[in-house]
Phi, psi and omega in degrees: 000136180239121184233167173242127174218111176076046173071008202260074162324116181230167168273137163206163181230210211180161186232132147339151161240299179219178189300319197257004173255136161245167152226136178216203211256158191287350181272355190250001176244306182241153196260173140020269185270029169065034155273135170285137150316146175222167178075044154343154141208098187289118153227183194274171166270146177088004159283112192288129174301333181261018156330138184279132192272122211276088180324314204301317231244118175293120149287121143336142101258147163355034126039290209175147146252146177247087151247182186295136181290147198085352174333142169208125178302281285196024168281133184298191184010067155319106181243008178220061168278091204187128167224136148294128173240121175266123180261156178250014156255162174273141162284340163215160154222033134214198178107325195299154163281079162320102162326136166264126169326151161284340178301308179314332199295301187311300190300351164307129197260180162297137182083318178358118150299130186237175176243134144280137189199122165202178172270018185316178136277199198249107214261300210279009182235350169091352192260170182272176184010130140296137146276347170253155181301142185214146184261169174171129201277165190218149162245135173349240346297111206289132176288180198218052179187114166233152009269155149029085164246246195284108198232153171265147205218167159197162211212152158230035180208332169201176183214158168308170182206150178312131174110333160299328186317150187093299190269168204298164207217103183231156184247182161215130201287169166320315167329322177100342164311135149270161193201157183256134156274325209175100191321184168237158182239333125160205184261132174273153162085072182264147163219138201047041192060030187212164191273164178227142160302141199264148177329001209223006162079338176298139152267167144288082199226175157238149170254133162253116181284116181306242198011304184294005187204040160314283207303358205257321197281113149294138176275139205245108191301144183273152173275141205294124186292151213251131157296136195229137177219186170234178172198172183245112170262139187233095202246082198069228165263008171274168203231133185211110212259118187247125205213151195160163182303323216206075196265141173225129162318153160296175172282133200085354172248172195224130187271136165228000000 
């Protein structure tokens, strides 16, 4: 997402849900003084964000956001950096990302390897700014809070970056699935916009586990499929088969 927040062009990113939901972090929608972002402008991953923007192709807007009441950016021990942006077009219709259950959640081990996926910069090549979506691992910490909210993470290879806030934090299932755990909220010790090791070679980060904040996803109605019927209109002996949500004969004809 490329947006203006607090007079600023920022980045973030974010995971599908559904055709018209995303969820990313609550800090990539409001500022400080509880201000809205403006100027959305939605792309896909492996699109360069500094693309010249393709007029053909309808940009969504911004419908509601659903965060925890009372959010505050700037609340001590922020634990609820998380926002759903409801849209009113779809941005896909497959493709979406499964919330991981809480059972699934619980059965995460220590260490686990997780995924990381944002427009950050690229901390492991040294290189600058990215325009592309990039992936980069993390491992698991079992919280000391259940269920979940806002949790340390940690890496000894790699870290968040600026342009990651928001984006998904994913496990792979018994299954073989990939399924989302968590948005990233962000990294310690940033320096030059990307987090630094900690005395122990560790990066440091945060996560907001989705699950703990389900009850936040609006249920989105499918839209109703438009009944399509015909009819036979008649005009002497010609015959004229008229078919539509609401089909009416021509002027001169007659329904039998």
């Amino acid at each position: 997402m490329n947006f203006t927040l607090s007079g600023i062009e920022q980045v973030c990113s974010g995971a599908l849900i559904a055709p018209t939901l995303v969820v990313t972090a609550g800090h990539c929608i409001y500022d400080e003084v509880g201000a809205m972002g403006l100027n959305y402008y939605f792309t896909k991953p492996g699109v360069a964000l500094d693309a010249a923007v393709d007029s053909s192709i309808k940009q969504p807007k911004i419908l509601k956001v659903f965060t925890k009441p009372g959010y505050l950016v700037n609340a001590a021990d922020q634990k609820d950096d998380i926002a759903i942006i409801q849209l009113d077009y779809p941005l896909a219709t497959t493709g979406f990302i499964r919330l991981a259950t809480t059972a699934e959640i619980l059965k995460l081990t220590k260490a686990q390897s997780l995924s990381g996926y944002g427009f950050g910069y690229v901390y492991e090549t040294n290189a600058s700014y990215s325009p592309y979506a990039r992936e980069y691992s993390l491992n698991w910490q079992i919280p000391s809070i259940s269920p979940p909210t806002t949790i340390q993470v940690y890496s000894t290879s790699a870290t968040a970056c600026s342009g990651d806030s928001g984006g998904p934090i994913t496990a792979i299932s018994e299954t073989g699935e990939e399924i989302l755990v968590a948005v990233m909220s962000g990294a310690a010790q940033v320096v030059n916009y990307c987090g630094s090791p900690g005395s122990d070679g560790k990066y440091i980060m945060k996560v907001t586990v989705v699950d703990t904040y389900k009850a936040l996803i609006p249920t989105i109605a499918p839209t109703p499929v438009k009944k399509i019927t015909k009819i036979n209109c008649y005009k002497g002996k010609i015959k004229k088969v008229v078919s539509g949500v609401n089909p009416k004969c021509p002027k001169g004809y007659v329904k039998r």
